[in-house]
Backbone bond lengths (Angstrom), bond angles and torsions (degrees), N, CA, C in turn:
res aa  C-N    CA-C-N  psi(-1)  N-CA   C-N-CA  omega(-1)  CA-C   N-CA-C  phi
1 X - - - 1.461 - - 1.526 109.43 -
2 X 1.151 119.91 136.82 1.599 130.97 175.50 1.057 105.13 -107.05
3 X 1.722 148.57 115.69 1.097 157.79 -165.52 2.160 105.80 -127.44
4 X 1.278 96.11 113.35 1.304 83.85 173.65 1.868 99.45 -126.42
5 X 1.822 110.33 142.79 0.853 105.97 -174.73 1.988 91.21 -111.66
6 X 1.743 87.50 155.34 1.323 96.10 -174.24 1.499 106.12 -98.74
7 X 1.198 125.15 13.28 1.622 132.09 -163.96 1.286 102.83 6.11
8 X 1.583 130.05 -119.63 0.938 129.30 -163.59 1.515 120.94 -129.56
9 X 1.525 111.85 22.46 1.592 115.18 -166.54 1.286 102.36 -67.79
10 X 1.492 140.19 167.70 0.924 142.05 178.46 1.333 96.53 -93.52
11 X 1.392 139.77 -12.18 1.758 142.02 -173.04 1.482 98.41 -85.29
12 X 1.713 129.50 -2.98 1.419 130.08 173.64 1.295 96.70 -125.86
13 X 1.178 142.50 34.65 1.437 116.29 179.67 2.134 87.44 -124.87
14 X 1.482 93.13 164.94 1.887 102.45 175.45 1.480 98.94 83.19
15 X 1.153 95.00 -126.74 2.115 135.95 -171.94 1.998 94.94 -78.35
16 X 1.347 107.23 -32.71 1.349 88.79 -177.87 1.318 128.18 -78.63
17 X 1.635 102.19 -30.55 1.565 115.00 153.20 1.305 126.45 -24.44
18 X 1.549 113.45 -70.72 0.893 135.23 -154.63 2.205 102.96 -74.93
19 X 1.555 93.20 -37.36 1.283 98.84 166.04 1.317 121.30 -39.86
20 X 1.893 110.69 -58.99 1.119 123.11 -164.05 1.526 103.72 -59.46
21 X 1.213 119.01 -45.45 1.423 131.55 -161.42 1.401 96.68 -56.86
22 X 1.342 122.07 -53.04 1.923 123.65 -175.27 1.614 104.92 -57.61
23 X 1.690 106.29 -40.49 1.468 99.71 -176.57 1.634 110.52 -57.38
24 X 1.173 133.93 -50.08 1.863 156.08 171.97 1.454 81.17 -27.05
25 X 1.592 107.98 -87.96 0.999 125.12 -164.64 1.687 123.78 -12.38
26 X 1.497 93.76 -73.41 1.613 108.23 176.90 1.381 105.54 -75.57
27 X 1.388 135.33 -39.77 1.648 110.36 153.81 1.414 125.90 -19.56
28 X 1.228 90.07 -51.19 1.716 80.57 -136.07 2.012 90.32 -86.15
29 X 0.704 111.41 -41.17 2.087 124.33 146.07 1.418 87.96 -7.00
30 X 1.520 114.20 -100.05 1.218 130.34 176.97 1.135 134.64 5.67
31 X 1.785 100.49 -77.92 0.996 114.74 -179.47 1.730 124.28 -114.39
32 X 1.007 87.84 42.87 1.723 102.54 -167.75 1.647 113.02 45.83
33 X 0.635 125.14 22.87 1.670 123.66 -176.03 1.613 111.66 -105.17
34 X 1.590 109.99 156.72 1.183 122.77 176.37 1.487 125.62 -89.30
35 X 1.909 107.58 90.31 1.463 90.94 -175.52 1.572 104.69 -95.29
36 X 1.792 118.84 164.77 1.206 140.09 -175.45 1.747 96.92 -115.61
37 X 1.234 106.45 171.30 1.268 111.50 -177.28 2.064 86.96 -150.40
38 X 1.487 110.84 140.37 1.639 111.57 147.38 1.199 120.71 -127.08
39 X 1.367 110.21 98.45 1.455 99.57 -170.25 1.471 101.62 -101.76
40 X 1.771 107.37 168.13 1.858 108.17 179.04 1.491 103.28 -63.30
41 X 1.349 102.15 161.89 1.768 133.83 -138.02 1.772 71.65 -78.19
42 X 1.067 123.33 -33.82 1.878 112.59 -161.66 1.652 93.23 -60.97
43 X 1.377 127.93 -39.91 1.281 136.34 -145.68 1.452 111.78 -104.64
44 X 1.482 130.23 -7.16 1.365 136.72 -169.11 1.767 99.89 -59.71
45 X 1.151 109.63 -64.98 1.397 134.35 -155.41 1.844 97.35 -45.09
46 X 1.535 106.83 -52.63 1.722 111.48 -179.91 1.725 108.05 -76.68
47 X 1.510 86.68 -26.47 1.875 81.28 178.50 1.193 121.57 -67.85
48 X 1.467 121.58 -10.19 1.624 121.85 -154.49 1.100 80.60 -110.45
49 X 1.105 142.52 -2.53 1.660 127.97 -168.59 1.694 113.45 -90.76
50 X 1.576 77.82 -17.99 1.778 94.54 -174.50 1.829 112.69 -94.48
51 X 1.214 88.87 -35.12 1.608 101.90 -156.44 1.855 95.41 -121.27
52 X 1.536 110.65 53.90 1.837 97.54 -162.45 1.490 105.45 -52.83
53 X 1.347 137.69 -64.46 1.395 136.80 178.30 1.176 132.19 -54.64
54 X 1.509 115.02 6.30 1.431 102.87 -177.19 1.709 98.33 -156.98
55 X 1.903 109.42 38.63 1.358 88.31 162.23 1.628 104.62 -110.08
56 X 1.562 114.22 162.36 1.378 107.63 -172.77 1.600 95.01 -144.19
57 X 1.034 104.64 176.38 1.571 100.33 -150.24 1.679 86.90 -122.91
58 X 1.796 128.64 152.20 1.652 114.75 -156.28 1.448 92.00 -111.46
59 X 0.936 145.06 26.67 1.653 152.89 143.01 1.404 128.26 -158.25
60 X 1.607 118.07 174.71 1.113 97.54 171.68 1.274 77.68 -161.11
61 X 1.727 116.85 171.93 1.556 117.66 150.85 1.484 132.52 -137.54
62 X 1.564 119.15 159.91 1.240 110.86 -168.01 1.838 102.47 -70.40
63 X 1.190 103.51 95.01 1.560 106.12 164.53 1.415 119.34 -148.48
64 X 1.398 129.69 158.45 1.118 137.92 -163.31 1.963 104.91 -66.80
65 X 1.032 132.96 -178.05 1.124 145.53 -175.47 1.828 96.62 -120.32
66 X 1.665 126.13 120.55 1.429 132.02 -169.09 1.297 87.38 121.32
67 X 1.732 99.53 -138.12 1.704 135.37 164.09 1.454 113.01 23.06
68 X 1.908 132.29 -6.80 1.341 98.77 -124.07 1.629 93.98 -147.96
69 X 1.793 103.01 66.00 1.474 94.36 -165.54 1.740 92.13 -80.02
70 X 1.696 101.54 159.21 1.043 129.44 165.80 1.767 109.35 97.48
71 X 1.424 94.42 -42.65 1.774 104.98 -175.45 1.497 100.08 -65.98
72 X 1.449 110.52 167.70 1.344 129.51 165.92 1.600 120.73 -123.32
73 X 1.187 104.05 115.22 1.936 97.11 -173.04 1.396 100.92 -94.03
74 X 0.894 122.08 167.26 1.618 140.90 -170.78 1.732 101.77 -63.68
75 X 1.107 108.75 -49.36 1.661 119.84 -166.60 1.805 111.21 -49.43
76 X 1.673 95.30 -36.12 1.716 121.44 -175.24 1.746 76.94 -51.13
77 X 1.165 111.58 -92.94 1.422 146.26 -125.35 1.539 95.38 -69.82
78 X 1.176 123.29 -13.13 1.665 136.17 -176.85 1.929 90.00 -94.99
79 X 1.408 106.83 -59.06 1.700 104.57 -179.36 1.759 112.02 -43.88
80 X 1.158 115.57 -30.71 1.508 134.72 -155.34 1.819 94.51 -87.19
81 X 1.332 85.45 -19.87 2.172 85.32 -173.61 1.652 116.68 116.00
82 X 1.452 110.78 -11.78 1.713 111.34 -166.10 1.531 92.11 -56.04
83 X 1.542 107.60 161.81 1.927 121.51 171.64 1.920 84.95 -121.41
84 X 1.657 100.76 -2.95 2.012 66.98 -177.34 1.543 82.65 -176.98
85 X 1.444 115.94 175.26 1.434 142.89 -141.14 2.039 95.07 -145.05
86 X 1.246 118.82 130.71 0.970 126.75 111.52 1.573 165.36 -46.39
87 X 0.981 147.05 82.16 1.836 131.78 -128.78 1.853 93.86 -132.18
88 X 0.912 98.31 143.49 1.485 108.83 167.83 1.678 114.90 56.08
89 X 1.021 107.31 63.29 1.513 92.95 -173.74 1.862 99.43 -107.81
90 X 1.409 107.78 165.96 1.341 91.40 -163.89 1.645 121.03 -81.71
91 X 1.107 106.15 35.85 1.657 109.94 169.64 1.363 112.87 -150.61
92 X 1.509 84.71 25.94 2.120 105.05 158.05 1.057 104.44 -179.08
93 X 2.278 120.98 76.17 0.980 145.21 166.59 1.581 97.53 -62.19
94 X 1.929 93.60 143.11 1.597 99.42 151.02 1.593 108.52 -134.11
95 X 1.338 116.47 170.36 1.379 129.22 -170.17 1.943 98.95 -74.68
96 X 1.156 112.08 148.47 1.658 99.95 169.01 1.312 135.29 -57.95
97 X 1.405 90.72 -22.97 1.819 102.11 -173.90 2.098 98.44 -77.60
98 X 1.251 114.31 -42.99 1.603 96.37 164.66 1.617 126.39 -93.70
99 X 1.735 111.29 3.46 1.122 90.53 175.38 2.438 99.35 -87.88
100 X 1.231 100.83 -29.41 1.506 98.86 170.03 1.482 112.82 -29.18
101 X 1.651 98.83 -69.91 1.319 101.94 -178.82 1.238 127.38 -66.57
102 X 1.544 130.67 -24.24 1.271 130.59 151.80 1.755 125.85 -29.67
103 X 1.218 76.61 -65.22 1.600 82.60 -174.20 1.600 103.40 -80.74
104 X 0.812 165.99 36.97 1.338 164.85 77.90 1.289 111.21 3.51
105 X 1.647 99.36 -96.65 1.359 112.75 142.35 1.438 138.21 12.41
106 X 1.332 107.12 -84.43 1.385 131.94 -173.63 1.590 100.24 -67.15
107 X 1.314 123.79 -39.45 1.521 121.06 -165.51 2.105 98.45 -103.09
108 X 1.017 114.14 -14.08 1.476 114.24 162.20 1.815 104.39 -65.51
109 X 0.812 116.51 -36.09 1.861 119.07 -176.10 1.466 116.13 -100.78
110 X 1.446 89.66 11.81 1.846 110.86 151.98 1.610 104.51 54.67
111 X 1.955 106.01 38.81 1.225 98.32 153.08 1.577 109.89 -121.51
112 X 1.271 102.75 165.45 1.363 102.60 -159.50 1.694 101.12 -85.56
113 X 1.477 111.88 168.24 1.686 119.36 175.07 0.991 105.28 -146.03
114 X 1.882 105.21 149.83 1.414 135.34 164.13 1.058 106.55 -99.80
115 X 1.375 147.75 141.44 1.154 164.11 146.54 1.231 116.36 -93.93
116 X 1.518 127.48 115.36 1.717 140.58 -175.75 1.786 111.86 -63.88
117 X 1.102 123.05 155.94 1.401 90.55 172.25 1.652 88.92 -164.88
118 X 1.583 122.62 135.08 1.521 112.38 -151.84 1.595 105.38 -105.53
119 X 1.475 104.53 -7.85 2.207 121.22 178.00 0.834 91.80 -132.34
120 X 1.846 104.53 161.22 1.360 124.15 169.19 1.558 107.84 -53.34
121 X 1.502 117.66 -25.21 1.293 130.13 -142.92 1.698 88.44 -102.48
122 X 1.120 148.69 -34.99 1.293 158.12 169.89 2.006 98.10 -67.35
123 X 1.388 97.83 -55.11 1.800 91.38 166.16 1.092 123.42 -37.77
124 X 1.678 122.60 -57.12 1.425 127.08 -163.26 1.268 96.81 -90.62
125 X 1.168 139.98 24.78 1.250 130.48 -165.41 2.238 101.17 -123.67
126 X 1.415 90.18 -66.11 1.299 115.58 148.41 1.612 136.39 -22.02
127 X 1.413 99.30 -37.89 1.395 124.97 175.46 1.518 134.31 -88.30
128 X 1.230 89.38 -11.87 1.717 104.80 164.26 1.451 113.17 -76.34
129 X 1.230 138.32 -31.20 1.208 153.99 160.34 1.549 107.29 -45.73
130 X 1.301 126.55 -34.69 0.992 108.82 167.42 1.675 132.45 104.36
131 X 1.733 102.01 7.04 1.565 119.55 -150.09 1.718 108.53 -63.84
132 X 1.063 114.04 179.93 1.747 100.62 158.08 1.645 116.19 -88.45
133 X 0.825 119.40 -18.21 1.426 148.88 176.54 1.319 132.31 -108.67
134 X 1.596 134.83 147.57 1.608 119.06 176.87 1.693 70.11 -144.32
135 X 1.517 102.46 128.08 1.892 108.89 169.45 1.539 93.19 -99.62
136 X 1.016 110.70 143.21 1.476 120.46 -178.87 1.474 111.75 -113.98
137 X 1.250 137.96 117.07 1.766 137.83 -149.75 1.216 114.62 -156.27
138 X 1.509 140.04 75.20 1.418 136.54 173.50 1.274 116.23 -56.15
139 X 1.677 108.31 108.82 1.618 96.65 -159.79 1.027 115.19 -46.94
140 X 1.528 110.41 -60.36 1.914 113.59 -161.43 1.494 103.85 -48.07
141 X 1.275 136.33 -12.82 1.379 130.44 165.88 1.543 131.21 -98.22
142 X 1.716 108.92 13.02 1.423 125.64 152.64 1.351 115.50 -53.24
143 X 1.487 108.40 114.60 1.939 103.00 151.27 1.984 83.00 70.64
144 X 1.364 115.94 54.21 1.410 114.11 165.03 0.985 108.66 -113.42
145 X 1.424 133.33 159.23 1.499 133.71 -153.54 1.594 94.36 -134.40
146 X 0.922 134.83 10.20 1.554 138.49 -169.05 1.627 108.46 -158.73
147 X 0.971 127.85 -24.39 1.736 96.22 134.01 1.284 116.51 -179.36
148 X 1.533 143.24 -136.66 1.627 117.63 -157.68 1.213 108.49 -149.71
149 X 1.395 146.49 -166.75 1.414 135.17 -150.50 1.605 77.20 -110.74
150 X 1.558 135.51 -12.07 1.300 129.92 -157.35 1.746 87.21 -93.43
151 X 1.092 102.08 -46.96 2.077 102.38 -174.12 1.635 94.79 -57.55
152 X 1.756 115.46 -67.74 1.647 120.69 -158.82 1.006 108.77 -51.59
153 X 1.255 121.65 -32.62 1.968 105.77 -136.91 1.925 81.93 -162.53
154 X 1.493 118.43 55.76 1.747 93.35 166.72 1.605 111.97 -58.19
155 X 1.534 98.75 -42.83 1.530 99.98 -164.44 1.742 113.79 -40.33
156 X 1.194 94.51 -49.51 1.661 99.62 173.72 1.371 143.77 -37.78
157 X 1.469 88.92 -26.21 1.722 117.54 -179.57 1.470 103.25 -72.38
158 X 1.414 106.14 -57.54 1.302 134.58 -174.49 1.557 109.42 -48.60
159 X 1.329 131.27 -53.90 1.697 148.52 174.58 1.664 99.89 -62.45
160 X 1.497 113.13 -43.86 1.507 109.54 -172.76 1.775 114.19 -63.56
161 X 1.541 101.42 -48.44 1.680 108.94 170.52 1.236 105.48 -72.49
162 X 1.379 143.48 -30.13 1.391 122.87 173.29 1.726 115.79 -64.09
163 X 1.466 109.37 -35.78 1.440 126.32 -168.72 2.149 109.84 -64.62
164 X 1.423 71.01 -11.76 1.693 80.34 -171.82 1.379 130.89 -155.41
165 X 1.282 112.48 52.25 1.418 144.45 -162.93 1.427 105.07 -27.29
166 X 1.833 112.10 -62.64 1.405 129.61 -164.01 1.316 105.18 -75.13
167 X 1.560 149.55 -18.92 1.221 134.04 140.56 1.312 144.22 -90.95
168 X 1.566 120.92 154.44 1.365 98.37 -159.60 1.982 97.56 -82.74
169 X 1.139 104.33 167.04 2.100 109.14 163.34 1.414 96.92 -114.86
170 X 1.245 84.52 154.51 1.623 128.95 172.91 1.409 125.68 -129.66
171 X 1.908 117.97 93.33 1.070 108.05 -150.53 1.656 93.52 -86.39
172 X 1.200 95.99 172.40 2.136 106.72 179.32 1.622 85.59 -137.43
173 X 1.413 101.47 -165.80 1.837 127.21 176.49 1.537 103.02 84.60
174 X 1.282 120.61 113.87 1.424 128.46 166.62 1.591 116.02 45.60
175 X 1.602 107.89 18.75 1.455 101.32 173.63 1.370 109.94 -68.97
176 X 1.532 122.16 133.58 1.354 124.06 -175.45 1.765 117.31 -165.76
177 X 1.145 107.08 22.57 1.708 119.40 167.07 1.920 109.36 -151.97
178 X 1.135 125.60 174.87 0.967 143.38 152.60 1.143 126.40 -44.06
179 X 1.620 127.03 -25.67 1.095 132.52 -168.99 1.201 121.53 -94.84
180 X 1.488 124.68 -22.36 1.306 168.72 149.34 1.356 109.14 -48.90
181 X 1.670 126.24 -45.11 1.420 137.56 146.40 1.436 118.97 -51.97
182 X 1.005 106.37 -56.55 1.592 106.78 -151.98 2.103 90.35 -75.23
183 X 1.597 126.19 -41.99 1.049 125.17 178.13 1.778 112.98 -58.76
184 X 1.340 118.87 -53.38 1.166 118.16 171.80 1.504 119.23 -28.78
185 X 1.148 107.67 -61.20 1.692 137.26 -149.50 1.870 81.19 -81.62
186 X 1.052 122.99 -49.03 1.831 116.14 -163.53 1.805 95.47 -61.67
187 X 1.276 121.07 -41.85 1.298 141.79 -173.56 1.246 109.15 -81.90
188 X 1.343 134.82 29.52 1.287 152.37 176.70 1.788 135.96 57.59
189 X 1.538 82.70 19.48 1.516 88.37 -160.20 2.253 96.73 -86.18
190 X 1.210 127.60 147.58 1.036 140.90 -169.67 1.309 116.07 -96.41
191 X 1.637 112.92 -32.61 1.710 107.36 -178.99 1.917 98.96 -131.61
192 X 1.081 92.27 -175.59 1.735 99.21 172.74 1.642 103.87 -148.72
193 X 1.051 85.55 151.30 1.667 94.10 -175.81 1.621 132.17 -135.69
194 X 1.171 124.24 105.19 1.459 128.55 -163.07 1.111 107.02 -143.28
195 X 1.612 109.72 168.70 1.462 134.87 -164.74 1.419 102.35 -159.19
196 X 0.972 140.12 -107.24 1.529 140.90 -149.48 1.550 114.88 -70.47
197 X 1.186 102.28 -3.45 1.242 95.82 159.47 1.503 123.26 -97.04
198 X 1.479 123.08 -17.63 1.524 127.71 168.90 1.456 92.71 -71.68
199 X 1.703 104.56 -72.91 1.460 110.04 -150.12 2.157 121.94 -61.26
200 X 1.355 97.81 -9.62 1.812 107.44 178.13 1.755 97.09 -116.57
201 X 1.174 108.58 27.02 1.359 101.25 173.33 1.679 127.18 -80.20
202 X 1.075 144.30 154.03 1.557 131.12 171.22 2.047 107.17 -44.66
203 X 1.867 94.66 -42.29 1.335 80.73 -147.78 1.824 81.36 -155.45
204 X 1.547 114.13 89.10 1.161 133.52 -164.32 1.233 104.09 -46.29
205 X 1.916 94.20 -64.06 2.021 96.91 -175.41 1.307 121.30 -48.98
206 X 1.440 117.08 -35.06 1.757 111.46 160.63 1.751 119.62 -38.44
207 X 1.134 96.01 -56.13 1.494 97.89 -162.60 1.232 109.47 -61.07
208 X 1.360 116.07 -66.42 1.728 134.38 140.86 1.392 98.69 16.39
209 X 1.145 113.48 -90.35 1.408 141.23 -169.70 1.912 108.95 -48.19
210 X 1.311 97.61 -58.06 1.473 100.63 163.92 1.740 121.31 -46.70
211 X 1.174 110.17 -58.30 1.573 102.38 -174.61 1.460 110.75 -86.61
212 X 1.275 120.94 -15.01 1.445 111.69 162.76 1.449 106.06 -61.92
213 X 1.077 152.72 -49.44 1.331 164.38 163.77 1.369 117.12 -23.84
214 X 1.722 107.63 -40.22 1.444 118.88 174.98 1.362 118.04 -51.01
215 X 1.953 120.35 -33.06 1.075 132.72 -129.51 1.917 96.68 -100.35
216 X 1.267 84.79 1.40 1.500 100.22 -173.44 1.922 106.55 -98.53
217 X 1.057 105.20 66.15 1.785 107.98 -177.29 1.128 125.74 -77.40
């Protein structure tokens, strides 16, 4: 799976969203693979139109539907088209006691979840919950421009999929070439996960195109 999140750049938000979503699209066509898209909550609704199976929405929270300005409940983000949720990523931590109940939640309304997780030790921890997914992300190597959790730390990858057989990982941190793919994936990891390197790129569908390419070992 190729997962790119659109956080909040303004180079993914509108028409560029929707861009990104066509680029996924014909990736993942391509190369037989499963791409995801997270774009901001303004942009879900046009993104899913493009990308129906693989848009997911980059938070959510355990709160009621009414009562609940500012929050986002799962139900919104399912009306909007999401098949799945992002949770805990490390620049929108939650405590266990609401990410538990989150994902409850989130997987009762039969969309699927990734759960972020920044140690092996946050992995195995993380995993009792039960997600469809465990993203695996050493923060200080989020959004790095010089190199990736696949260059620093393969071994790490390697301990995280052993640590947790029955779910698949999805590594993130400075992934940003093919090579970074193709190492992940030998080391057992199942998805890859990036952002600033698609979305601040000269020329997204290139890149796109590049790490879908990886997936081919």
């Amino acid at each position: 799976m190729l997962l790119v999140n659109h956080k909040t750049y303004k180079a993914s938000s509108g028409g560029e969203a929707v861009k990104l979503a066509g680029y996924l699209l014909e990736a993942g066509g391509k190369y037989n693979i499963r791409t995801v898209a997270c774009p901001q909550f303004a942009d879900l609704k046009e993104v899913a139109k493009i990308l129906p199976e693989g848009a997911w929405a980059q938070h959510v929270d355990f709160v009621e539907r009414g009562r609940a300005t500012g929050w986002t409940p799962p139900e919104i983000v399912k009306d909007a088209g999401a098949v799945g949720v992002i949770l805990n990523h490390s620049e929108h931590k939650l405590s266990y006691e609401d990410l538990g109940k989150t994902v409850e939640k989130v997987r009762n309304l039969g969309l699927e979840v990734l759960i972020f997780a920044d140690s092996l030790e946050e992995s195995i921890e993380v995993a009792k919950f039960k997600p469809n997914w465990i993203g695996y992300e050493p923060p200080e190597l989020v959004a790095s421009k010089d190199t990736s959790v696949a260059k620093a730390k393969p071994e790490i990858i390697e301990k995280v999929v052993n640590a947790i057989p029955n779910t698949p990982i999805l590594v993130g941190a400075g992934i940003k070439d093919v090579e970074d793919v193709r190492v992940s994936l030998k080391l057992g990891a199942k998805g890859i996960g990036v952002a600033s390197a698609v979305v601040l790129a000269l020329d997204p569908n290139e890149v796109i195109e590049n790490l879908a390419s990886g997936f081919r070992l």
